[in-house]
N, CA and C atoms of all chains as a GROMACS GRO file, in nm:
protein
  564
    1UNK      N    1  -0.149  -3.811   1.357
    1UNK     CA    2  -0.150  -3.748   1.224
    1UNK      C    3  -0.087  -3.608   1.230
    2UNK      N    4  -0.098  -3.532   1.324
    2UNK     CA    5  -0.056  -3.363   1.342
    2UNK      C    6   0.089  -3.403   1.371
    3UNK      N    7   0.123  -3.499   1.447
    3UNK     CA    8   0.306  -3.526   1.449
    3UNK      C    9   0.366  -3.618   1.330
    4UNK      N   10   0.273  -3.687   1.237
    4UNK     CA   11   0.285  -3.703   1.101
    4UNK      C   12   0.348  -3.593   1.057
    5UNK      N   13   0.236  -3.477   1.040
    5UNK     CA   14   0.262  -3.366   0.938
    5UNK      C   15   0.359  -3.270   0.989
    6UNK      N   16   0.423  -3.216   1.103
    6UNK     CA   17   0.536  -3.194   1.190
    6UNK      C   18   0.639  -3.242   1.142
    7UNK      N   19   0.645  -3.332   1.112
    7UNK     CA   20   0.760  -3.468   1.124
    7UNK      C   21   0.810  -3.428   0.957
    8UNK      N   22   0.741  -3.489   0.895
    8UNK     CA   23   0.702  -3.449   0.750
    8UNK      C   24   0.785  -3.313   0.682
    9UNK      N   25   0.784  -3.212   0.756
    9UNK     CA   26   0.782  -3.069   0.769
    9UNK      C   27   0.977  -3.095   0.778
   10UNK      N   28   0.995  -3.133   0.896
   10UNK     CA   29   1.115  -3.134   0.938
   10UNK      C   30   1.184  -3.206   0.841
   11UNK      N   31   1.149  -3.318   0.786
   11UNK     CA   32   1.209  -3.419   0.679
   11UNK      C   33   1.221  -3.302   0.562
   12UNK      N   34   1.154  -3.262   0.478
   12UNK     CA   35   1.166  -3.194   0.428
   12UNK      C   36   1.248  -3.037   0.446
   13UNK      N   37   1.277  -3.004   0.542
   13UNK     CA   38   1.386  -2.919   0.604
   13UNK      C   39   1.541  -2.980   0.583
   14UNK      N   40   1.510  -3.115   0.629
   14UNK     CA   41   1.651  -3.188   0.626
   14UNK      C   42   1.726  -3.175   0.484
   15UNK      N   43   1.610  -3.234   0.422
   15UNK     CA   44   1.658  -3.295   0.282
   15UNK      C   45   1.682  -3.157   0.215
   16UNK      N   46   1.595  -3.066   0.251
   16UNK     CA   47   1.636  -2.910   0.142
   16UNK      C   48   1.823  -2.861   0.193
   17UNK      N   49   1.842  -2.883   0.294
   17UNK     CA   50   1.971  -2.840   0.351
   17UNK      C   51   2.039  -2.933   0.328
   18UNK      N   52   2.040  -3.085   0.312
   18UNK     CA   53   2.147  -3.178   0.287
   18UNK      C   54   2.166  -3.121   0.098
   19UNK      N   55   2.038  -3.056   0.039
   19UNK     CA   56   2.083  -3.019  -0.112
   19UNK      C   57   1.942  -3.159  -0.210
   20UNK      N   58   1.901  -3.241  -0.111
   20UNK     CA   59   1.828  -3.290  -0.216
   20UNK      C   60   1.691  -3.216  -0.212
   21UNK      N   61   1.691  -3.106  -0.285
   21UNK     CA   62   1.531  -3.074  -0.305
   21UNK      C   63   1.460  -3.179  -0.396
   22UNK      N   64   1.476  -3.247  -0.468
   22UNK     CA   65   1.338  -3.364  -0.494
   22UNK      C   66   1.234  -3.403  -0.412
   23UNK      N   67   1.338  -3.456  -0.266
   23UNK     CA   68   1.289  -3.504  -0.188
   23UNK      C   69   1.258  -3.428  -0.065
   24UNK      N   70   1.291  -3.292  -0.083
   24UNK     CA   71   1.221  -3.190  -0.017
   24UNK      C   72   1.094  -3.183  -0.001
   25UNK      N   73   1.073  -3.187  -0.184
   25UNK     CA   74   0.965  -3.113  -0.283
   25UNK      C   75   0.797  -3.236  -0.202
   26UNK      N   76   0.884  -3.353  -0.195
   26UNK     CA   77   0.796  -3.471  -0.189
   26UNK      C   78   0.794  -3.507   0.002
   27UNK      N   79   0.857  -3.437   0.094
   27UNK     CA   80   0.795  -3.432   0.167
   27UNK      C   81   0.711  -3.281   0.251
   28UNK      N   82   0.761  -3.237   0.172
   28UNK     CA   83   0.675  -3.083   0.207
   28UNK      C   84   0.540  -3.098   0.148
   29UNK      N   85   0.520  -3.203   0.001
   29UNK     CA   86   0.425  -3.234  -0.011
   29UNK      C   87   0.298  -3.300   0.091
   30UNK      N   88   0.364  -3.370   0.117
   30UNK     CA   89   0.301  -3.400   0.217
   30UNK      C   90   0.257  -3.345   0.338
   31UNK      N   91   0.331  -3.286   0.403
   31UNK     CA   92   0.313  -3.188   0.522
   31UNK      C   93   0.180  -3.105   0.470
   32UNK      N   94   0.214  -3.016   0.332
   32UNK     CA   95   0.074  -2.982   0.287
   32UNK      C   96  -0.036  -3.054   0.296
   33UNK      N   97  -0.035  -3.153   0.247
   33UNK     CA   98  -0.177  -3.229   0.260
   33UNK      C   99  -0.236  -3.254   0.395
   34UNK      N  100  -0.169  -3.293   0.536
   34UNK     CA  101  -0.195  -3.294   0.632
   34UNK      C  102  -0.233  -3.138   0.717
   35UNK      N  103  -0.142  -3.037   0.643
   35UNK     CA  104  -0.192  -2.884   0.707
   35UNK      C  105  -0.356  -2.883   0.658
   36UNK      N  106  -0.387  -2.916   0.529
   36UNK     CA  107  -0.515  -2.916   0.481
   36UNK      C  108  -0.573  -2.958   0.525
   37UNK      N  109  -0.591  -3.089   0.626
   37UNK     CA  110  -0.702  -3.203   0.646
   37UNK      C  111  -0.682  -3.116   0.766
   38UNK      N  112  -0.625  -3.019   0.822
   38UNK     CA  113  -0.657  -3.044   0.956
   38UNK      C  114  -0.719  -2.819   0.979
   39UNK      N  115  -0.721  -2.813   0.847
   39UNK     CA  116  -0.733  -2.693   0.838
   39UNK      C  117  -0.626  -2.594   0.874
   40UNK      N  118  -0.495  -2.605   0.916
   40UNK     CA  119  -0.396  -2.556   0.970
   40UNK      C  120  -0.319  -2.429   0.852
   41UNK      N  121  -0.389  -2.318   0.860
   41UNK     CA  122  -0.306  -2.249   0.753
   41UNK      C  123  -0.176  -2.172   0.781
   42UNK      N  124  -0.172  -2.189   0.925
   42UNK     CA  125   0.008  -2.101   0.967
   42UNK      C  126   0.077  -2.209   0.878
   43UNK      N  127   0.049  -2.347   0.916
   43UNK     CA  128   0.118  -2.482   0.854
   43UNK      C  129   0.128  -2.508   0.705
   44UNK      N  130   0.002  -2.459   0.582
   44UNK     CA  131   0.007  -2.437   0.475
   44UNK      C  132   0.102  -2.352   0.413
   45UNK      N  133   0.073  -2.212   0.510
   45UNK     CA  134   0.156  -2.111   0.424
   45UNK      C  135   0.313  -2.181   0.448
   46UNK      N  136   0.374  -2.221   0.568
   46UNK     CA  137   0.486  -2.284   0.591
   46UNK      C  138   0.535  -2.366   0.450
   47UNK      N  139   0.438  -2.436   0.430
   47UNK     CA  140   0.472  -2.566   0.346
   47UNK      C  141   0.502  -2.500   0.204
   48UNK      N  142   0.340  -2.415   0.147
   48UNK     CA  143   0.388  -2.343   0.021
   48UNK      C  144   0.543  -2.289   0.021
   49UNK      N  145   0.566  -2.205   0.084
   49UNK     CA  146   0.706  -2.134   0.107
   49UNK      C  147   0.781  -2.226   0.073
   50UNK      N  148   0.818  -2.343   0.218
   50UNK     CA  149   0.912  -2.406   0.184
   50UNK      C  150   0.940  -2.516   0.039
   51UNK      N  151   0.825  -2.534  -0.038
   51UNK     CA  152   0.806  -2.605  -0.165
   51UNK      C  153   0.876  -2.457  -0.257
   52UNK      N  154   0.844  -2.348  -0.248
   52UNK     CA  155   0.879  -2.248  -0.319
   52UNK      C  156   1.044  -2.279  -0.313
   53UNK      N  157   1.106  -2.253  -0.222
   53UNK     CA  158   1.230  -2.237  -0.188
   53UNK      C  159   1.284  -2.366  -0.276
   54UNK      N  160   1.229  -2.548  -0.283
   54UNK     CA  161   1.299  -2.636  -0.310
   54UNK      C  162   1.249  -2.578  -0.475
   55UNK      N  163   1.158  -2.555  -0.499
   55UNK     CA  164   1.158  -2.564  -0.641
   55UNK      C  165   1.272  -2.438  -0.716
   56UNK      N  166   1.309  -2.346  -0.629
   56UNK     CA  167   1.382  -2.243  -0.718
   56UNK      C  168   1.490  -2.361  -0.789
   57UNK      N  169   1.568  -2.393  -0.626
   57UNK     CA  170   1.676  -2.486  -0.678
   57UNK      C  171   1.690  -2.598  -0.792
   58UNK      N  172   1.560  -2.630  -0.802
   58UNK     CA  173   1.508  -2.700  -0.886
   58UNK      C  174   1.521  -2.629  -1.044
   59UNK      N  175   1.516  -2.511  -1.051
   59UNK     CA  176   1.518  -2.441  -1.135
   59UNK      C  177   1.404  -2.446  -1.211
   60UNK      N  178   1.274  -2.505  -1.183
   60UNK     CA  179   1.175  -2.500  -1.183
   60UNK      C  180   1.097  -2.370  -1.114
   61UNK      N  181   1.113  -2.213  -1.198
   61UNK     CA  182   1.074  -2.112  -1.151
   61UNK      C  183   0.960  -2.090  -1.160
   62UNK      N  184   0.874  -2.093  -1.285
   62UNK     CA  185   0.742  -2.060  -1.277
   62UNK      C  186   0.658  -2.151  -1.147
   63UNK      N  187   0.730  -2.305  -1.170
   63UNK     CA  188   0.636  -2.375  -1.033
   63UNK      C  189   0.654  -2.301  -0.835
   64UNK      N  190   0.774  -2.258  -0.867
   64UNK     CA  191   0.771  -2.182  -0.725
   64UNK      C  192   0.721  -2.074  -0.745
   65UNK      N  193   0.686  -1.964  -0.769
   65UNK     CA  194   0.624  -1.836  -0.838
   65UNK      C  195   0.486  -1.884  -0.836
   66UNK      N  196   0.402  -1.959  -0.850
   66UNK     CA  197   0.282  -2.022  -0.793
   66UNK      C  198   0.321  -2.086  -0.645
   67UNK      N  199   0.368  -2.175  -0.597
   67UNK     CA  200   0.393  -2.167  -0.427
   67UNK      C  201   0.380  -2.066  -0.397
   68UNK      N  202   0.512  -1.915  -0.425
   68UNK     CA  203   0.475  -1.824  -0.346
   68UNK      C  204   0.366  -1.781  -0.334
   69UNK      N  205   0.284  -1.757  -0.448
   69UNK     CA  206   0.168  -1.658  -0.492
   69UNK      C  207   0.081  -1.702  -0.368
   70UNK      N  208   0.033  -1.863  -0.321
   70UNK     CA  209  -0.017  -1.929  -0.235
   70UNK      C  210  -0.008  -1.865  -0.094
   71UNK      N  211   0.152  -1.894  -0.061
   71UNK     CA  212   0.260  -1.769   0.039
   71UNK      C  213   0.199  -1.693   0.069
   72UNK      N  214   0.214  -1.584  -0.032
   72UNK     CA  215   0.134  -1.468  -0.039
   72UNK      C  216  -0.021  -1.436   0.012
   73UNK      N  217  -0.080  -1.544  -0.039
   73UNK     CA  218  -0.229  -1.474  -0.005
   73UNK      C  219  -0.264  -1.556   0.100
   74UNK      N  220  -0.163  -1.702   0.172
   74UNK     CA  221  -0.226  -1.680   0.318
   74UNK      C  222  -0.189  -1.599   0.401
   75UNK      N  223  -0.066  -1.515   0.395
   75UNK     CA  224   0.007  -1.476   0.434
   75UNK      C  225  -0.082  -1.333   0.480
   76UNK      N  226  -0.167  -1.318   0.373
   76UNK     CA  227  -0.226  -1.222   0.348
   76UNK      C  228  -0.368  -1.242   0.457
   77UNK      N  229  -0.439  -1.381   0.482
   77UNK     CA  230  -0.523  -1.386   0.527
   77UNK      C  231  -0.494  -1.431   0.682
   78UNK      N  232  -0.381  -1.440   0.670
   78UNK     CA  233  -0.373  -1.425   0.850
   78UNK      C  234  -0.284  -1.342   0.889
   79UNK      N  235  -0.292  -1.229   0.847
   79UNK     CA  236  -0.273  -1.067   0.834
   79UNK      C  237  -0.087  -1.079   0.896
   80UNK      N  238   0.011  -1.127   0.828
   80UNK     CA  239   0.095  -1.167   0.872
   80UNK      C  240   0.205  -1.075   0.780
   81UNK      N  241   0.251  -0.928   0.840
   81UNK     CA  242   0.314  -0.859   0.752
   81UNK      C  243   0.470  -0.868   0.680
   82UNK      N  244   0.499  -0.921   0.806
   82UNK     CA  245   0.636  -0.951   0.766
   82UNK      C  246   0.662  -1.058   0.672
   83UNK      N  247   0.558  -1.159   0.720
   83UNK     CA  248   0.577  -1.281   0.603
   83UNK      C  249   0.510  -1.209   0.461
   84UNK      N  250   0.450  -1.143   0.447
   84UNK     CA  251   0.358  -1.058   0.334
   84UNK      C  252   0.492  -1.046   0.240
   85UNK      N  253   0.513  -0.950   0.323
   85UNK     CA  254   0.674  -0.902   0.254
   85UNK      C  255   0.758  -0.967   0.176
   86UNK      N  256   0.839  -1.097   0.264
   86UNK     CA  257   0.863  -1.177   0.250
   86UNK      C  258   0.854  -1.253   0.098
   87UNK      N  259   0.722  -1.285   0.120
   87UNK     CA  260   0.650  -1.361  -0.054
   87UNK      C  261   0.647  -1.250  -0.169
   88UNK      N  262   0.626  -1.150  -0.064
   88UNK     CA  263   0.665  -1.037  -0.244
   88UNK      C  264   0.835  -1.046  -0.283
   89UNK      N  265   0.890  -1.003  -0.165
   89UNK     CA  266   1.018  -1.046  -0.225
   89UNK      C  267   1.094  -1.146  -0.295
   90UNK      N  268   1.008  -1.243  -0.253
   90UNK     CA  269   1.057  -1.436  -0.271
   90UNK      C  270   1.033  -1.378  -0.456
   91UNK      N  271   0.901  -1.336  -0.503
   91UNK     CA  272   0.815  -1.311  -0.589
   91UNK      C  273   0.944  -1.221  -0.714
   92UNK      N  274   0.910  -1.139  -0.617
   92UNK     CA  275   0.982  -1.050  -0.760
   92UNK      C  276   1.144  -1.089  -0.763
   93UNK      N  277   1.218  -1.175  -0.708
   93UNK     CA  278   1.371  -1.209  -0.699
   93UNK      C  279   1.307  -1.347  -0.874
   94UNK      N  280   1.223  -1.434  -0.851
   94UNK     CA  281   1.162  -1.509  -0.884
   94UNK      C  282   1.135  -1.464  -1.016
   95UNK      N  283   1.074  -1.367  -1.077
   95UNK     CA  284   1.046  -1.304  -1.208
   95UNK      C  285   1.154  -1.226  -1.266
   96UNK      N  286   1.267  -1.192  -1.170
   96UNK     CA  287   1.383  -1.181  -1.211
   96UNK      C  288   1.421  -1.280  -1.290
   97UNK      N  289   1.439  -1.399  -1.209
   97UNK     CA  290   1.514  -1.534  -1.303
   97UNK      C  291   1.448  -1.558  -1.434
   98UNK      N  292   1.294  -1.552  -1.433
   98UNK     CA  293   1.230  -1.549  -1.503
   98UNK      C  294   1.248  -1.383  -1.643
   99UNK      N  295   1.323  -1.381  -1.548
   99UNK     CA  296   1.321  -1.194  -1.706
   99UNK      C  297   1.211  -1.119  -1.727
  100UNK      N  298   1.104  -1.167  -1.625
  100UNK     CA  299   0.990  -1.103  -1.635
  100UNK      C  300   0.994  -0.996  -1.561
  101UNK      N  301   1.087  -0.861  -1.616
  101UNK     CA  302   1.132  -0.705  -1.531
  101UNK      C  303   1.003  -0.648  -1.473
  102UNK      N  304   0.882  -0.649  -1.549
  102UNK     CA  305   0.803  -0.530  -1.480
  102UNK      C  306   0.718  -0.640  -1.366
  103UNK      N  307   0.669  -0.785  -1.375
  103UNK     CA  308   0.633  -0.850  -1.260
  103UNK      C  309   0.701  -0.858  -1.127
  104UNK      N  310   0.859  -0.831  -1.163
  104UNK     CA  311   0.938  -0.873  -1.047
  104UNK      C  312   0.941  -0.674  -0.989
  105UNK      N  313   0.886  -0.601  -1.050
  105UNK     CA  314   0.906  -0.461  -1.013
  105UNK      C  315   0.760  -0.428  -0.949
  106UNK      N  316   0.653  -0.473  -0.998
  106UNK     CA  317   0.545  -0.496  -0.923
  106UNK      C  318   0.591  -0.598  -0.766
  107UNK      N  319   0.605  -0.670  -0.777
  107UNK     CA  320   0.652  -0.760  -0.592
  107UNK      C  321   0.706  -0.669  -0.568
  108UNK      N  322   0.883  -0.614  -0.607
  108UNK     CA  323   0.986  -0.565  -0.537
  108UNK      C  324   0.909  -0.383  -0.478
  109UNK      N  325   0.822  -0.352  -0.556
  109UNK     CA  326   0.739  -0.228  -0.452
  109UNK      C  327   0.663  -0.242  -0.368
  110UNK      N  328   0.598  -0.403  -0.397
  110UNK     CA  329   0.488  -0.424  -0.293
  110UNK      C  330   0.580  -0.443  -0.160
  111UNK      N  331   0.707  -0.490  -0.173
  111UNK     CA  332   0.827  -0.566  -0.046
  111UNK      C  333   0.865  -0.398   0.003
  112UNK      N  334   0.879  -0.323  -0.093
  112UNK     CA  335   0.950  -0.154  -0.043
  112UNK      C  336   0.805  -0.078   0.043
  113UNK      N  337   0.684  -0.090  -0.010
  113UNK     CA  338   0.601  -0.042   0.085
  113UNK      C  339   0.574  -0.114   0.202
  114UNK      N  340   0.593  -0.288   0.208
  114UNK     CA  341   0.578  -0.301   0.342
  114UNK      C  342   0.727  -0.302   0.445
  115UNK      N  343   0.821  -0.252   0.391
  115UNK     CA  344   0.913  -0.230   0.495
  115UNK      C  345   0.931  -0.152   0.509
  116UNK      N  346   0.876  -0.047   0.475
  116UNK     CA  347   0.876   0.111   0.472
  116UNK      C  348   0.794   0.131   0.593
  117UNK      N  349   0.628   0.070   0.596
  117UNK     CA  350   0.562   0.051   0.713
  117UNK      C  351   0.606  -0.034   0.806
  118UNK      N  352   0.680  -0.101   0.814
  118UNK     CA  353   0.764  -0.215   0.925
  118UNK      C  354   0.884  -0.183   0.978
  119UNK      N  355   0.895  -0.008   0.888
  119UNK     CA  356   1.070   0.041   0.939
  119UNK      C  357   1.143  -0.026   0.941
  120UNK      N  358   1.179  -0.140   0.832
  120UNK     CA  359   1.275  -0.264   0.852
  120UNK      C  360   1.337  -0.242   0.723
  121UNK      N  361   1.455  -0.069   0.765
  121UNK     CA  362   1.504  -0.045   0.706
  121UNK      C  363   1.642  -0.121   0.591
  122UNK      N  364   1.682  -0.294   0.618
  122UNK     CA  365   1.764  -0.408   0.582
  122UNK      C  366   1.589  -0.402   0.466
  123UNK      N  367   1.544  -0.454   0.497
  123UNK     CA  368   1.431  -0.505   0.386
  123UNK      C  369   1.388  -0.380   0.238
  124UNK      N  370   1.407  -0.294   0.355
  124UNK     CA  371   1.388  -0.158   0.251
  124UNK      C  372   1.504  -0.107   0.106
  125UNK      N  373   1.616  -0.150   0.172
  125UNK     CA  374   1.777  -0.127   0.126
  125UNK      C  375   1.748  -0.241   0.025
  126UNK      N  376   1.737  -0.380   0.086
  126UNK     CA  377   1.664  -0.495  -0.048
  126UNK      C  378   1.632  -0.438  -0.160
  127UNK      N  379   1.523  -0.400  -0.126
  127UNK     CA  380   1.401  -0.362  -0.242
  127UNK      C  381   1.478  -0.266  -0.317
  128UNK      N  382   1.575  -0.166  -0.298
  128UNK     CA  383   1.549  -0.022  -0.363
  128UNK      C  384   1.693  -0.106  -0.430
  129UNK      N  385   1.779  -0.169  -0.423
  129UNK     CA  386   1.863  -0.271  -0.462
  129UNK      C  387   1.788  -0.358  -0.617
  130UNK      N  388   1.733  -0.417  -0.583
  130UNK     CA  389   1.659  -0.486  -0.682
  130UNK      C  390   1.558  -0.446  -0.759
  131UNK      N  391   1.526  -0.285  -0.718
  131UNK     CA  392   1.438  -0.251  -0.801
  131UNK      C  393   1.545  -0.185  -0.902
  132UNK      N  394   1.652  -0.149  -0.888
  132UNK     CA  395   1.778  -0.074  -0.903
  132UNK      C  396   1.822  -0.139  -1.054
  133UNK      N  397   1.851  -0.284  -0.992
  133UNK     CA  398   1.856  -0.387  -1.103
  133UNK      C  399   1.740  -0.410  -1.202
  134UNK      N  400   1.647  -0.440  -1.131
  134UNK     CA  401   1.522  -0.473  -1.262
  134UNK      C  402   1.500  -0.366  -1.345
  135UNK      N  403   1.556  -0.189  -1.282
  135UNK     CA  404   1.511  -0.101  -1.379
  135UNK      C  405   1.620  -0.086  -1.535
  136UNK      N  406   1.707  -0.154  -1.444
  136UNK     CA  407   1.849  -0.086  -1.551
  136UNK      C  408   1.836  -0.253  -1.637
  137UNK      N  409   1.790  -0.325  -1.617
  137UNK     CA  410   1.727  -0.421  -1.736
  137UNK      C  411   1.684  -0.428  -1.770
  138UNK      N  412   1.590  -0.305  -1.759
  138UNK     CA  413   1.439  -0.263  -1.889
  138UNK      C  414   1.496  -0.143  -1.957
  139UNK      N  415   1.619  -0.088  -1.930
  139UNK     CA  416   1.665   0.073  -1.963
  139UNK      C  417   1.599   0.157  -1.903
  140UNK      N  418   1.551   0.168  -1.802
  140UNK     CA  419   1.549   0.278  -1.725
  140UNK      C  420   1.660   0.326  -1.625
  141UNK      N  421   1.696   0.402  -1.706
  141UNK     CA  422   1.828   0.450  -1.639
  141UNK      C  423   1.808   0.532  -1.487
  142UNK      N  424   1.700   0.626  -1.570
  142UNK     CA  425   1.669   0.711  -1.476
  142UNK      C  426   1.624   0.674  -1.308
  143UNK      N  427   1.504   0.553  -1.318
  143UNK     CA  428   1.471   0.511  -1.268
  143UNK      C  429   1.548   0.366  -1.162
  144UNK      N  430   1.658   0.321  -1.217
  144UNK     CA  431   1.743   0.257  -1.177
  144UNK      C  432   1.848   0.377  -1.097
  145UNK      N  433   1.850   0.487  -1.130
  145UNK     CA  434   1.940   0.569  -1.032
  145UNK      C  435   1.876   0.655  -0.915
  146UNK      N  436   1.792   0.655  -0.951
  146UNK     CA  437   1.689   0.695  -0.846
  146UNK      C  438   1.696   0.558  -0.707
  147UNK      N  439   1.642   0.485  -0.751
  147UNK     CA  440   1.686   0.366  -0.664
  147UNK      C  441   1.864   0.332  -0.573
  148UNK      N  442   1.910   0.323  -0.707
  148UNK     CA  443   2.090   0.315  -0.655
  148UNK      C  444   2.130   0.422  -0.560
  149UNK      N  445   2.036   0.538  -0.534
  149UNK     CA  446   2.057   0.645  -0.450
  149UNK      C  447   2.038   0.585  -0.328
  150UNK      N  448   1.854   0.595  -0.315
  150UNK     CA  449   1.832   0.503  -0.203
  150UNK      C  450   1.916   0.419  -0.132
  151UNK      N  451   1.942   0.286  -0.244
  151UNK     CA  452   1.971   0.190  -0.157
  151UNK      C  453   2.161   0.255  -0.087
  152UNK      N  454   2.190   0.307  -0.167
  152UNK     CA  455   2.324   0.366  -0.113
  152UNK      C  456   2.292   0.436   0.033
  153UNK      N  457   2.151   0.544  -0.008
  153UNK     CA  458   2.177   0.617   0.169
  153UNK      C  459   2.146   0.530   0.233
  154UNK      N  460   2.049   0.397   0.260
  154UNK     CA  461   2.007   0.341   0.342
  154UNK      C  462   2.122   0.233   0.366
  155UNK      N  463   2.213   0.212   0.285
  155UNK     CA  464   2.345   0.123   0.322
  155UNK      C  465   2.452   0.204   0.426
  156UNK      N  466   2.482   0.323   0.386
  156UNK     CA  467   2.553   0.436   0.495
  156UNK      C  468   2.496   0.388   0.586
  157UNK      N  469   2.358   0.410   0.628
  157UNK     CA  470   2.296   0.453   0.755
  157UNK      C  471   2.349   0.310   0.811
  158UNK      N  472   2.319   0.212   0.778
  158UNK     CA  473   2.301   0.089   0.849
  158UNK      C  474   2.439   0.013   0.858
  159UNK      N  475   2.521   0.109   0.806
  159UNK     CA  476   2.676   0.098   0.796
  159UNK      C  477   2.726  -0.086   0.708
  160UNK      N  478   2.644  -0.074   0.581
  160UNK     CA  479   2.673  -0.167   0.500
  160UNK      C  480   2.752  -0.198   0.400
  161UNK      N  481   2.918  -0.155   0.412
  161UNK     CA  482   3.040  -0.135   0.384
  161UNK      C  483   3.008  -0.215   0.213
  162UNK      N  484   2.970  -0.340   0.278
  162UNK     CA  485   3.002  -0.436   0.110
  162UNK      C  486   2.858  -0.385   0.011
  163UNK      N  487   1.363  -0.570  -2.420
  163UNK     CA  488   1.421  -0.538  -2.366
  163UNK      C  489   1.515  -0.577  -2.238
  164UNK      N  490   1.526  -0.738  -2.230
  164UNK     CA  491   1.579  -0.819  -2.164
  164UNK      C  492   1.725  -0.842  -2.171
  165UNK      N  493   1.790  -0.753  -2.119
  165UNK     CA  494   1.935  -0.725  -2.169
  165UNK      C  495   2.006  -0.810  -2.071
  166UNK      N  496   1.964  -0.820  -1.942
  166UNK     CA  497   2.020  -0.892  -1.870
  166UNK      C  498   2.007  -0.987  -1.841
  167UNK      N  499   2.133  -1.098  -1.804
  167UNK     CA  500   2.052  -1.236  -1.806
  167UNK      C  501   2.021  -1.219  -1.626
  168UNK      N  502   1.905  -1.277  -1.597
  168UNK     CA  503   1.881  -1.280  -1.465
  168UNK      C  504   1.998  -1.328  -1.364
  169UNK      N  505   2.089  -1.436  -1.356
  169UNK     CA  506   2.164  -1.491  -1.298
  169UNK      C  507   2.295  -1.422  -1.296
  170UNK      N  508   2.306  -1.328  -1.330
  170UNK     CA  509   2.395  -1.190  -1.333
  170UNK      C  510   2.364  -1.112  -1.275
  171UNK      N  511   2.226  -1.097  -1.203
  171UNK     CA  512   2.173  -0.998  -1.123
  171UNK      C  513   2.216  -1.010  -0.990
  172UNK      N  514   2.314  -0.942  -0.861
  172UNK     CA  515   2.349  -0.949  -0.813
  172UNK      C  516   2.285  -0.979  -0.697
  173UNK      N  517   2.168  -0.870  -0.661
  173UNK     CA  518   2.091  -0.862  -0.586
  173UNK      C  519   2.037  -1.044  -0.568
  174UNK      N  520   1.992  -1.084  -0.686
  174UNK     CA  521   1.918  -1.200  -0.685
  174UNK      C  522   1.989  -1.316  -0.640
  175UNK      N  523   2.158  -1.347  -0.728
  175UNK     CA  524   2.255  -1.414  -0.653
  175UNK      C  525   2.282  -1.412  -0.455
  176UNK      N  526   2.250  -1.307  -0.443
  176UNK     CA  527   2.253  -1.286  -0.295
  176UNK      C  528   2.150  -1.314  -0.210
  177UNK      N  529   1.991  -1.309  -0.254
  177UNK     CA  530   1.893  -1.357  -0.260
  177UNK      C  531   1.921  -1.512  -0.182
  178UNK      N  532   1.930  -1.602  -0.308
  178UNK     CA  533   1.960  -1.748  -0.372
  178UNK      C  534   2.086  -1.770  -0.227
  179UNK      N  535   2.154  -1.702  -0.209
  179UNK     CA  536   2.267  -1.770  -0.100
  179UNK      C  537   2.202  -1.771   0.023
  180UNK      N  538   2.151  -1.721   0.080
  180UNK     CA  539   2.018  -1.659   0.179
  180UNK      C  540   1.941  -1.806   0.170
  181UNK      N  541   1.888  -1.805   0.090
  181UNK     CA  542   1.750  -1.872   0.058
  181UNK      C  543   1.840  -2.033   0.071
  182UNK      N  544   1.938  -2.018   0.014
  182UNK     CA  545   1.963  -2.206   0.036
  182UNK      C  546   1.965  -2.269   0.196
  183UNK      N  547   1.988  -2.152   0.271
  183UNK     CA  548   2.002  -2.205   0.480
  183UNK      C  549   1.871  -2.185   0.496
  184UNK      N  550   1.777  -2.132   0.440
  184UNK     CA  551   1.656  -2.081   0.523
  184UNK      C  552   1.543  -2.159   0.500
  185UNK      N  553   1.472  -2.207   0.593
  185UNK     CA  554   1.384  -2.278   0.549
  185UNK      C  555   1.257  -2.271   0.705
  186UNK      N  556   1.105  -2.279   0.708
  186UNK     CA  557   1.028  -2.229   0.768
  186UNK      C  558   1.051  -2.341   0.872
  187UNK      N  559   1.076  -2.328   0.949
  187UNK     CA  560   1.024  -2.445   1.109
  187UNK      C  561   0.946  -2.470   1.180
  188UNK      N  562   0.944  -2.623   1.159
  188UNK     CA  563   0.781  -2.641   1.200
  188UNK      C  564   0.753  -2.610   1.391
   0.00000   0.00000   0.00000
């Protein structure tokens, strides 16, 4: 059953990269259900994620935006920062599509404070990028240039030409 | 105040290109 849900995992890897997320969607399903029976939450949060990821394509946003949220709070309970990050970012890129500016500006600070503490100055440059965007689509000018600063010095530093 | 359409957002397009190779391994 544990090389069931392995197996499962990988099928669903396949199929998201060959482009059929349907059948992503329906074996990541599965993989979930087996992370559950066996209590396995590194394996849950895996599965939410990767269901997140087939459903964007899907264009089914609000249903991935619940995956992540999932993401998120195991992510959260097996104190896992980088993946933390991660689901905020997945999150607020996600309420972007959605046009929902101040939800996706709530994630995109929660993603800027934890790479700020992770010194993972590429993740940081992200955030101050997209917060850049979400501000100057609510009219905050001000606040969108404040950001465009940022992400500019932190692109110099890391010598990020494009 | 939704002036922009999301899929014009650059950041997010770049996101989405990222996100189509990446996927968690079991």
């Amino acid at each position: 059953r544990a090389a069931q849900g392995r197996t499962y995992g990988n099928l669903g890897n396949t199929q998201y990269l060959l482009g059929n997320f349907q059948n992503a969607v329906l074996a990541h399903e599965q993989r979930l259900l087996i992370a559950k029976e066996f209590g396995d939450r590194a394996a849950e949060r895996r599965a939410y994620c990767n269901l997140g990821n087939a459903y964007i394509f899907l264009g089914q946003f609000e249903v991935a935006a619940e995956h992540y949220k999932r993401t998120l709070q195991l992510a959260r309970q097996l104190r896992d920062r980088a993946v933390e990050a991660q689901a905020c970012y997945s999150l607020g890129n996600t309420y972007t599509l959605l046009q929902d500016y101040e939800r996706a500006i709530d994630y995109h600070l929660k993603h800027l404070v934890i790479a700020q503490d992770l010194r993972d100055r590429i993740g940081e440059g992200r955030a101050c990028w997209s917060l850049g965007n979400a501000h100057t689509a609510l009219g905050n000018h001000e606040q969108a240039l404040h950001f465009a600063e940022k992400h500019l010095e932190i692109s110099k530093e890391i010598g990020d030409r494009n | 105040a939704k002036r922009m359409h999301a899929i014009q957002v650059d950041s997010v397009q770049r996101w989405m290109e990222d996100l189509r190779h990446m996927t968690e391994v079991e």
